[in-house]
Every structure is written in structure tokens, then in C-alpha cells.
Backbone as a chain_set.jsonl record, in Angstrom:
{"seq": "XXXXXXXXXXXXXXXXXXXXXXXXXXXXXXXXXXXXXXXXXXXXXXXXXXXXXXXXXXXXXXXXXXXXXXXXXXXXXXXXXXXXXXXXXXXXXXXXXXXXXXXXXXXXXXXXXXXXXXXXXXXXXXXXXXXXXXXXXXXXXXXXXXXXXXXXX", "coords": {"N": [[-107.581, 48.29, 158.904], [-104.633, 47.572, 158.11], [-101.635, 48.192, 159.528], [-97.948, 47.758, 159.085], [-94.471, 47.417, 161.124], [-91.875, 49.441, 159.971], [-88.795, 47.749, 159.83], [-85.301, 47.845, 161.458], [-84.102, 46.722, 159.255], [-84.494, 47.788, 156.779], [-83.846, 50.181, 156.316], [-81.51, 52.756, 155.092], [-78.439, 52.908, 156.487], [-76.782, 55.232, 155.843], [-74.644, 57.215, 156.851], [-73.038, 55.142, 158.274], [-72.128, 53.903, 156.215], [-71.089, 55.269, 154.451], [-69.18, 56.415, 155.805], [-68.132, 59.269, 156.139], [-68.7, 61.238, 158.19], [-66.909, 60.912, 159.701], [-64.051, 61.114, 158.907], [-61.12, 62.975, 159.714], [-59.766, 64.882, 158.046], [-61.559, 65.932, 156.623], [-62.187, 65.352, 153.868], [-62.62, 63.888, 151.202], [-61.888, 60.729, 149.658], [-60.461, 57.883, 147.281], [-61.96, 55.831, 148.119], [-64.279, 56.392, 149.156], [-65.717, 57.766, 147.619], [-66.324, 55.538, 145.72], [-68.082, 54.716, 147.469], [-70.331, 56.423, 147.928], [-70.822, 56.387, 145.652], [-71.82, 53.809, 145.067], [-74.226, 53.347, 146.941], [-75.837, 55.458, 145.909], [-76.461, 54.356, 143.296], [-77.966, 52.105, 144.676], [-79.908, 53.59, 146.109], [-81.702, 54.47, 144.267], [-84.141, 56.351, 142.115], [-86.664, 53.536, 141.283], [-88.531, 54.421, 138.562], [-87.232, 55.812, 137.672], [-84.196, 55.37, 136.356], [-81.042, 55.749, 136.766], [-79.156, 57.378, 134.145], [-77.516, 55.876, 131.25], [-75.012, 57.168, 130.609], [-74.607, 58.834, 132.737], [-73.449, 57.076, 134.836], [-71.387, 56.461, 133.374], [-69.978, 58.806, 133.347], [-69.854, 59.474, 135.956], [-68.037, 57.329, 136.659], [-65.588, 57.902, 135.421], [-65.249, 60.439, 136.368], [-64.305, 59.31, 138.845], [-62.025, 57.636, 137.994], [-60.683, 59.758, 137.012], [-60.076, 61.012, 139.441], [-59.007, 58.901, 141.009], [-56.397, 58.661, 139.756], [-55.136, 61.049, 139.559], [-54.905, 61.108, 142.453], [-53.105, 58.789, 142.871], [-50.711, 60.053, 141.457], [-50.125, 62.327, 142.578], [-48.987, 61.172, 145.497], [-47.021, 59.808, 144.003], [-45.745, 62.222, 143.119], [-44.909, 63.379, 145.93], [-43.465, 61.104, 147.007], [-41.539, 61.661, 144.928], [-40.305, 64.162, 145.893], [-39.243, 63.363, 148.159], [-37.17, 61.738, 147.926], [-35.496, 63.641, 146.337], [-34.879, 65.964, 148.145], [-33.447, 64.021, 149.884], [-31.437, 63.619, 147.959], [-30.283, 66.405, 147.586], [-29.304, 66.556, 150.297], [-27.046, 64.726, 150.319], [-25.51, 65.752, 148.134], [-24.935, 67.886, 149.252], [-23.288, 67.455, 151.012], [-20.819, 67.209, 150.422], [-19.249, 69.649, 150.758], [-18.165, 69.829, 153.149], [-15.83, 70.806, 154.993], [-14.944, 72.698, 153.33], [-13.851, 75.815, 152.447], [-15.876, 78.804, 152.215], [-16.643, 81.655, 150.623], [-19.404, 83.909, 151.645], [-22.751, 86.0, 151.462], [-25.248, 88.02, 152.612], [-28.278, 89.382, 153.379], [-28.914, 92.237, 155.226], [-30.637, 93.292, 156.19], [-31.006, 96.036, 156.607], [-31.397, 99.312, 155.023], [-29.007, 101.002, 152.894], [-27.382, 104.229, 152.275], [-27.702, 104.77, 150.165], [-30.21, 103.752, 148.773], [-29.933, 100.901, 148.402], [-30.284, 98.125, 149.387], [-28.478, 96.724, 152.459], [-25.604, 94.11, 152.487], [-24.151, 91.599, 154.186], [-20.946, 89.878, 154.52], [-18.652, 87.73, 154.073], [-16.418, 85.383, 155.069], [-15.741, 81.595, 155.551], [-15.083, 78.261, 156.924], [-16.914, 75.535, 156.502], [-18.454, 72.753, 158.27], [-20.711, 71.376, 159.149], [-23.341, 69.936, 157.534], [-27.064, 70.067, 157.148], [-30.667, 69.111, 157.274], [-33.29, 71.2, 157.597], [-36.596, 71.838, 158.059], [-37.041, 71.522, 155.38], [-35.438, 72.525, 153.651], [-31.928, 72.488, 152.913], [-29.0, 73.42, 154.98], [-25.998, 74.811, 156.172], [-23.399, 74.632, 158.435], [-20.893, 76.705, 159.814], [-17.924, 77.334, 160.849], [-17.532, 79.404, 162.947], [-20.229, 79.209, 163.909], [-22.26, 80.713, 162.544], [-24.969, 79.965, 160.307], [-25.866, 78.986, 157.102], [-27.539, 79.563, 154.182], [-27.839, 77.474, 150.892], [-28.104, 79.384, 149.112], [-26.933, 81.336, 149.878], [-24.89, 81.159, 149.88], [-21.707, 82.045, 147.595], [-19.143, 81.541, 146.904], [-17.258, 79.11, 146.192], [-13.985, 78.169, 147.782], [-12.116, 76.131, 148.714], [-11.022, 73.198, 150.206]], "CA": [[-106.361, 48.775, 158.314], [-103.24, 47.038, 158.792], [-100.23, 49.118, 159.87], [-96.792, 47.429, 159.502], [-93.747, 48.583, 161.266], [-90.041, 49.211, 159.102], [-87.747, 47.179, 160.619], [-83.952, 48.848, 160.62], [-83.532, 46.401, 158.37], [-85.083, 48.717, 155.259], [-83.363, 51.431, 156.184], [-80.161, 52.681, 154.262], [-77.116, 53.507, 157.635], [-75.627, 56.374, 154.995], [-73.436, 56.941, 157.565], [-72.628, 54.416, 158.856], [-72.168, 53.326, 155.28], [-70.162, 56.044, 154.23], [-67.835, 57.186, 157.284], [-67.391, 60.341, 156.026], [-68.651, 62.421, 158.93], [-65.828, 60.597, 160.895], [-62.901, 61.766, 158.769], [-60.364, 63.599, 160.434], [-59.673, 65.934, 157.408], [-62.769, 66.58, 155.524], [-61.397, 65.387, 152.583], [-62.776, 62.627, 150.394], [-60.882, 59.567, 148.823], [-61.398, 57.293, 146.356], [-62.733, 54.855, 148.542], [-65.513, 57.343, 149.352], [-66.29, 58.284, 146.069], [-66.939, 54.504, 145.359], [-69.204, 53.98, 148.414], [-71.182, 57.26, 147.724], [-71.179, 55.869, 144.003], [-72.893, 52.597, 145.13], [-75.252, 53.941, 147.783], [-76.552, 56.451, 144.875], [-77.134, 53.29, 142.631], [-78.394, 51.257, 145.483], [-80.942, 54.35, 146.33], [-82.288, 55.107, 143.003], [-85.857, 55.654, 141.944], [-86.922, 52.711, 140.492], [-89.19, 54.701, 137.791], [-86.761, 56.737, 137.038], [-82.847, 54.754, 136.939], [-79.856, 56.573, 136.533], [-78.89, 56.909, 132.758], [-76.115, 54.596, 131.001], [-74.186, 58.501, 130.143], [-74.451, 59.569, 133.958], [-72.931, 56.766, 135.215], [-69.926, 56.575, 132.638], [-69.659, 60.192, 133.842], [-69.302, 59.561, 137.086], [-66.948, 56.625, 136.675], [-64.847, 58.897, 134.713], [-64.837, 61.276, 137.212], [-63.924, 58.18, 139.44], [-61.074, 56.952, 137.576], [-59.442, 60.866, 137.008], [-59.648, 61.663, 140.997], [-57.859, 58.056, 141.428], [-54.99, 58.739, 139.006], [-54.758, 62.302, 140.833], [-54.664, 60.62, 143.864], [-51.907, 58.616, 142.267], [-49.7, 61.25, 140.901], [-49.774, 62.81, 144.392], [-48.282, 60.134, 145.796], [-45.662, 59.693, 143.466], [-44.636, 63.345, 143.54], [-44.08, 63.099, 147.272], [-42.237, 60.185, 147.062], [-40.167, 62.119, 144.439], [-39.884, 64.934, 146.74], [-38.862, 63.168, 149.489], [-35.872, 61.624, 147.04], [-34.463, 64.615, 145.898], [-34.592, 66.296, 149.712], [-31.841, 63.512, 150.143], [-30.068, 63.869, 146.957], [-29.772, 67.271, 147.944], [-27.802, 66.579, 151.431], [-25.81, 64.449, 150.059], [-24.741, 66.01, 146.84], [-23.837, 69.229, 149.809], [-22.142, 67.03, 151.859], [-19.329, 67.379, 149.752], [-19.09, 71.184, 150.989], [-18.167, 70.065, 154.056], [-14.05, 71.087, 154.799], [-14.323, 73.887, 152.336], [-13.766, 76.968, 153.041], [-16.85, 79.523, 151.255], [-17.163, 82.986, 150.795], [-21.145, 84.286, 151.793], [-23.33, 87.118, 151.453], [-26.569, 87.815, 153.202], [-28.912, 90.505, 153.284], [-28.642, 92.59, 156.709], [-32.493, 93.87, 156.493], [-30.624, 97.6, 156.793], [-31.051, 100.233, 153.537], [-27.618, 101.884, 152.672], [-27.755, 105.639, 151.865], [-28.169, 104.651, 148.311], [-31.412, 103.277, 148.681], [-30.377, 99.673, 148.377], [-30.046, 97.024, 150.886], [-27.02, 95.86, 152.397], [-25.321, 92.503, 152.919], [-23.447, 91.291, 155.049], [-20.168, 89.134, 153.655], [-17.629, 86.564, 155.045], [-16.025, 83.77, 154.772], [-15.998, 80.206, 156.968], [-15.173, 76.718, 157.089], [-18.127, 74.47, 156.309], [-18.317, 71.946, 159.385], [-21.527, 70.342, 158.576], [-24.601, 70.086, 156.732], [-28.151, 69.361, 157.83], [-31.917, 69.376, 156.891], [-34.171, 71.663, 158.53], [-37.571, 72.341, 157.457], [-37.77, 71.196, 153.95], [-34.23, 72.67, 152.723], [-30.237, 72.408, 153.534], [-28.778, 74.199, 156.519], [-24.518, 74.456, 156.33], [-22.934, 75.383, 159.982], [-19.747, 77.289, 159.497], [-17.091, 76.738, 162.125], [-17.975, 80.2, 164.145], [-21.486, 79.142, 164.334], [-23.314, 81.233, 161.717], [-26.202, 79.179, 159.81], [-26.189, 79.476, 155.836], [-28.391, 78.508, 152.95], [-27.063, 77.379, 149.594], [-28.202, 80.85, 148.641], [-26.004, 82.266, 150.849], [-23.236, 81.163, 149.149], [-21.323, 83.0, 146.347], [-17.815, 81.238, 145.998], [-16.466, 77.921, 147.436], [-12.512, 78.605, 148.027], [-11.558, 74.952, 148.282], [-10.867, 72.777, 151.384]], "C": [[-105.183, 48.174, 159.089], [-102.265, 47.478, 159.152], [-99.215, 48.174, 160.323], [-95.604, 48.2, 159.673], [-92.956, 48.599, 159.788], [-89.643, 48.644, 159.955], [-86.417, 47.796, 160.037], [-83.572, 47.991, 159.411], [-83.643, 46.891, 157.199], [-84.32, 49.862, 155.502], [-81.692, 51.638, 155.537], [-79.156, 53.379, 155.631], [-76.351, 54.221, 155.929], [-74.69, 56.621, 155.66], [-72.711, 56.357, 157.705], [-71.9, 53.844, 157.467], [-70.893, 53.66, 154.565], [-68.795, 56.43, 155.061], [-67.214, 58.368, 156.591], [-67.521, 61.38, 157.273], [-67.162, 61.933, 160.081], [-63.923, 61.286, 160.428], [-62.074, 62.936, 158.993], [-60.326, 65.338, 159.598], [-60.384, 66.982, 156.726], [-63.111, 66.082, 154.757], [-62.26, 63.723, 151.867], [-61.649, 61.938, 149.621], [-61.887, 58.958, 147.968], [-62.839, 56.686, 146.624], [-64.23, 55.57, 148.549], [-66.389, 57.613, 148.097], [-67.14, 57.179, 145.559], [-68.157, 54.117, 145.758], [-70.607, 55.119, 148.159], [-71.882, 57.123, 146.083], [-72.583, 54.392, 144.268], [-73.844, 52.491, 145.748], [-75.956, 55.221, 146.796], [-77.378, 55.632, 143.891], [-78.498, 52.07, 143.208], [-79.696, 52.189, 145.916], [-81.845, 54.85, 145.229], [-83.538, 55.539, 142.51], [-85.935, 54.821, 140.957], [-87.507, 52.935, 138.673], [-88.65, 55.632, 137.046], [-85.021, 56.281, 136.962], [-81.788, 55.808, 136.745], [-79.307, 56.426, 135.042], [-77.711, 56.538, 132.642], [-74.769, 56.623, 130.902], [-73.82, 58.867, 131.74], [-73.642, 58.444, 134.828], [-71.941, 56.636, 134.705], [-69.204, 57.83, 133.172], [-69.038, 60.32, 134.916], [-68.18, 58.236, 137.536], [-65.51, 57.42, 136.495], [-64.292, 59.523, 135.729], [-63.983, 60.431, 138.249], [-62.431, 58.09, 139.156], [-60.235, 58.394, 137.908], [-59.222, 61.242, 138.861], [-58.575, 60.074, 141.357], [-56.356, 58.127, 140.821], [-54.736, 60.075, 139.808], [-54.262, 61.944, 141.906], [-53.037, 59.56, 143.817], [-50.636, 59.248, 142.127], [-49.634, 61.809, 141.962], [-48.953, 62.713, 145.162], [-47.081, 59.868, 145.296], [-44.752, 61.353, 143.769], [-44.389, 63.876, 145.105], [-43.212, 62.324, 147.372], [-40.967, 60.783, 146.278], [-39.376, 63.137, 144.833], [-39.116, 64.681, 147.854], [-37.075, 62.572, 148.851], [-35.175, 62.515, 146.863], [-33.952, 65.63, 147.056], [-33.298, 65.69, 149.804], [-30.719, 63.668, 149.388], [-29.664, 64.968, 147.551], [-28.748, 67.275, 149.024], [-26.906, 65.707, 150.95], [-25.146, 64.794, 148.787], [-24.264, 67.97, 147.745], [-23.013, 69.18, 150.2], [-21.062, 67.213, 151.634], [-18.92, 68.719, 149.827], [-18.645, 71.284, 152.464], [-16.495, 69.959, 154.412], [-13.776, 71.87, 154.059], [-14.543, 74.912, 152.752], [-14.696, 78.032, 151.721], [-17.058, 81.2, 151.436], [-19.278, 83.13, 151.164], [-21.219, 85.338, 151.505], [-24.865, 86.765, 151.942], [-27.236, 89.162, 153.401], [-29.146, 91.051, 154.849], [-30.039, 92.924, 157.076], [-32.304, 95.445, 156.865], [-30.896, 98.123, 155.513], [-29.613, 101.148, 153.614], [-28.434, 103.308, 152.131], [-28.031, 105.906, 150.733], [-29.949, 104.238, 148.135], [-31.296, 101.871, 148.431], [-30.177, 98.92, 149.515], [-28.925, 96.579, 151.077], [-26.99, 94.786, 152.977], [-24.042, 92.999, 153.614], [-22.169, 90.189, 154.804], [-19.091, 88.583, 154.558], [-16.998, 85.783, 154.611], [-15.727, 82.848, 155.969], [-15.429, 79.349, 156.425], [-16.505, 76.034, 156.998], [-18.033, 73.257, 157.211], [-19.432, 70.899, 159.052], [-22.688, 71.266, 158.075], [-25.722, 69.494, 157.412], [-29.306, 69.921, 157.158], [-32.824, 69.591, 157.804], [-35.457, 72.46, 157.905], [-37.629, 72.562, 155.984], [-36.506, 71.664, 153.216], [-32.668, 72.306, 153.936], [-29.542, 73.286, 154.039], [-27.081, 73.755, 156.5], [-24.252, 74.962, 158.031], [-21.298, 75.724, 159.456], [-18.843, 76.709, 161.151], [-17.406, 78.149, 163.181], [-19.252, 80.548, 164.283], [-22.117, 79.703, 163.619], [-23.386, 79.679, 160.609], [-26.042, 79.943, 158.312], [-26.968, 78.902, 154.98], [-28.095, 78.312, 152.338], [-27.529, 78.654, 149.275], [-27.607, 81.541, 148.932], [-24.276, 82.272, 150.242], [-22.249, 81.49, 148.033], [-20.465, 82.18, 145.653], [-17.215, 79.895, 147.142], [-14.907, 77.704, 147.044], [-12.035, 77.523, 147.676], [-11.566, 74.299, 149.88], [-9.442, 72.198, 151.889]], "O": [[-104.884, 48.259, 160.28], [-101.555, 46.488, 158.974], [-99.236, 47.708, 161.462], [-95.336, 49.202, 159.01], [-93.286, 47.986, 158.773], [-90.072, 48.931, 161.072], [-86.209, 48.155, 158.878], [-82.786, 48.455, 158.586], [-82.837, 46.447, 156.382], [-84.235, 50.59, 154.513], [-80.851, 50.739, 155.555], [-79.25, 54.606, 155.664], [-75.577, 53.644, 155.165], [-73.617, 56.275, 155.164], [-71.563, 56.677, 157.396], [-70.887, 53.206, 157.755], [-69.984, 52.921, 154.188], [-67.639, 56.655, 154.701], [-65.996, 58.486, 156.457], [-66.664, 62.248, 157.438], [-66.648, 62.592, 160.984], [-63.011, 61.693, 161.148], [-62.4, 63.954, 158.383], [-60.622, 66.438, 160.063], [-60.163, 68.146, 156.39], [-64.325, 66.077, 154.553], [-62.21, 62.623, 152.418], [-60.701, 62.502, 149.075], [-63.098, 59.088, 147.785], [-63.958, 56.744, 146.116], [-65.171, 55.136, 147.884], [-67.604, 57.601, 147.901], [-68.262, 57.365, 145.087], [-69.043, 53.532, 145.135], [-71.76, 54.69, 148.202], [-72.919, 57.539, 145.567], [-73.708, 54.185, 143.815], [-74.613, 51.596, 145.396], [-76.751, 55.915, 147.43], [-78.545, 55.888, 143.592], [-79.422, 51.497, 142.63], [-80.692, 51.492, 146.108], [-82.717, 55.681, 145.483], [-84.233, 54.525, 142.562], [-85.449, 55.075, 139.855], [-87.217, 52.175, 137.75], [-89.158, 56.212, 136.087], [-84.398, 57.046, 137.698], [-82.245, 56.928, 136.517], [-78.997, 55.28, 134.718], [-76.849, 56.684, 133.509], [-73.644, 56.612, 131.401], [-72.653, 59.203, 131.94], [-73.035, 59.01, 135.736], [-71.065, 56.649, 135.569], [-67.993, 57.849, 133.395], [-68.01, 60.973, 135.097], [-67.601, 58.229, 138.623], [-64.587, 57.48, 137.307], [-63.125, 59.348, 136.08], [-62.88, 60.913, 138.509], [-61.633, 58.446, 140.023], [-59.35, 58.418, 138.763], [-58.177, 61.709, 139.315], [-57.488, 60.211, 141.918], [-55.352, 57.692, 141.386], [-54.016, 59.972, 140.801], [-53.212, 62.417, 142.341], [-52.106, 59.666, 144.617], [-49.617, 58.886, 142.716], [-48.492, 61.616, 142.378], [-48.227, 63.6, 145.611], [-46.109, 59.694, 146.031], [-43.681, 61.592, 144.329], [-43.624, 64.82, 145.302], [-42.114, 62.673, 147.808], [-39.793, 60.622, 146.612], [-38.204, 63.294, 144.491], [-38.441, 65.519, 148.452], [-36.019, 62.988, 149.326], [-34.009, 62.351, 147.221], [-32.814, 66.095, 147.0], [-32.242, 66.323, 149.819], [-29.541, 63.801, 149.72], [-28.618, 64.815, 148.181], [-27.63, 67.777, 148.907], [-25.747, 66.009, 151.23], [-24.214, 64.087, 148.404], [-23.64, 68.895, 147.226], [-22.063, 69.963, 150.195], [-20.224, 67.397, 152.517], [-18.164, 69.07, 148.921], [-18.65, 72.357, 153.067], [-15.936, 68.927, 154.041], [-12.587, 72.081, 153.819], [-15.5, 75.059, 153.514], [-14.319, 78.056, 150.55], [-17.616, 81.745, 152.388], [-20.131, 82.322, 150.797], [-20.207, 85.982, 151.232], [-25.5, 85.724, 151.78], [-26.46, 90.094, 153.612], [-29.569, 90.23, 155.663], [-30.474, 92.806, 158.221], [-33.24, 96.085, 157.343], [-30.61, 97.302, 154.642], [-29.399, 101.932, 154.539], [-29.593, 103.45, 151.741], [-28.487, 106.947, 150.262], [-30.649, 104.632, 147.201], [-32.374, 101.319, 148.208], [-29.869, 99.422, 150.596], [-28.258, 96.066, 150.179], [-27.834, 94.339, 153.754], [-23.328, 94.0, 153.665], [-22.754, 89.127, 155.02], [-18.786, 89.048, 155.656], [-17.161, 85.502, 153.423], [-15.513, 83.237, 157.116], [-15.154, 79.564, 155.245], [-17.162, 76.338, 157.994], [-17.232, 72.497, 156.667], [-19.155, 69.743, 158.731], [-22.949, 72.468, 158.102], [-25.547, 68.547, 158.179], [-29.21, 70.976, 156.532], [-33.237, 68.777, 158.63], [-35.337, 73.549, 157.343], [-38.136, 73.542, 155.439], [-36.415, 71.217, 152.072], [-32.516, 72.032, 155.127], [-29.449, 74.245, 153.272], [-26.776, 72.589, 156.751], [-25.07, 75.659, 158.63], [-20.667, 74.935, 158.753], [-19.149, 75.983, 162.097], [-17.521, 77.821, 164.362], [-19.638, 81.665, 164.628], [-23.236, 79.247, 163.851], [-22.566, 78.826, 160.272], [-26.066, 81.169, 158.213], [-27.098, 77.678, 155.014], [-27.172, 79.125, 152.379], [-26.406, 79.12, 149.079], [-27.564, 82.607, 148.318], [-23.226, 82.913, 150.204], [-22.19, 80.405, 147.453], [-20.546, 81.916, 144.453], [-16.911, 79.838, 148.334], [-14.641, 77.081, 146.016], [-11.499, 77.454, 146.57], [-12.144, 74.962, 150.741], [-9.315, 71.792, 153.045]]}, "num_chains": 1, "name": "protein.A"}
């Protein structure tokens, strides 16, 4: 009886093949999808192939996670656009003088909540954590929500 070895060369590196256990996030991409697509084809049983329906299927599936992955992409990029429109379509709030209101986190004897009301100078504008941040001239912080009535400058 003859006994030959395997050499690594028969063997399939899935890993190595794939690199998914290395990704940081978890998360699969296209790319992944492709390589786990062609290492499924490339492993197949011979006596049994993969039918013409199951692979259209999983193309399919293919194609809609890449347009997803697409559209993603774009609506960040369009997010990150309108972030700026936003400071600069506030900027123009800056030398005017604005009434506010703000909620104090107190209940009045009525049972509703009271605010707190003012008015400032608008000094500047800035972006902090995903929205627009005015600075008044005696240092209180407002949100465009905060703001009721802009006086003029």
C-alpha cells in the first residue's frame, strides 16, 4: 500500500484567502463577498456543482450590497456638504444682535418648564460635534434652536 503525503499545495489557505478574521470591524465588504464568492465556486463538489439560479442569486445579492455600499458613500459625502453649507449660511448671524430662549431644566408652579430668555451679540459661529455652535459676546453658547428673533446688526 502506497501512502502519499498532501503537499500544502492542495490545501485551500481560507484565511489566508479571505482576511476576514483580520478585520478591524467585523464587517464585510464587497471585496469579501467576492473572495468568499470564488472560494465557494473554487470548493464545490464536483458531483454536485452549484446551480446556474444560485449563483445569479448570489451575484444579485453581490451587486445590491455594492450599490448599498455606494449610496453610503455618497450620503456621507452629502452630509459632510451640507455640515458646511450650514456654517456658512450662519455666518451671516454674526454682528447681529438675537433674542434666545432655553429651557432651564426647572418646573414652574404651573407644571410646565421654564426658560430662560435674553438677548446678545452674535460674535462667532463654530462646528462642534456634528451641528452649529453661536458664542454671544458674554460667553453663553447657543444652538440655532435657541434662537427665536434676530434684531438686526
Amino acid at each position: 500500500m502506497d501512502m502519499k503525503t498532501i503537499s500544502q499545495g492542495y490545501y485551500v489557505p481560507a484565511a489566508d484567502q479571505l482576511n476576514i478574521a483580520e478585520k478591524s470591524n467585523g464587517s464585510l465588504d464587497k471585496d469579501d463577498f467576492l473572495k468568499i464568492l470564488i472560494t465557494q465556486l473554487q470548493n464545490q463538489d464536483p458531483t454536485n456543482p452549484m446551480q446556474d439560479r444560485e449563483f445569479i442569486a448570489q451575484m444579485a445579492q453581490f451587486s445590491a450590497l455594492e450599490q448599498t455600499m455606494n449610496l453610503s458613500k455618497s450620503f456621507e459625502s452629502f452630509a459632510a456638504a451640507q455640515q458646511q453649507n450650514q456654517l456658512i449660511q450662519y455666518s451671516s448671524f454674526i454682528g447681529k444682535t438675537v433674542k434666545w430662549h432655553e429651557l432651564t431644566g426647572e418646573m414652574a408652579e404651573t407644571g410646565k418648564p421654564e426658560t430662560a430668555e435674553g438677548e446678545g451679540k452674535i460674535t462667532s459661529v463654530r462646528f462642534v460635534d456634528g451641528s452649529v455652535e453661536f458664542l454671544l459676546e458674554d460667553g453663553k453658547k447657543l444652538v440655532p434652536a435657541n434662537i427665536s428673533e434676530v434684531i438686526g446688526g
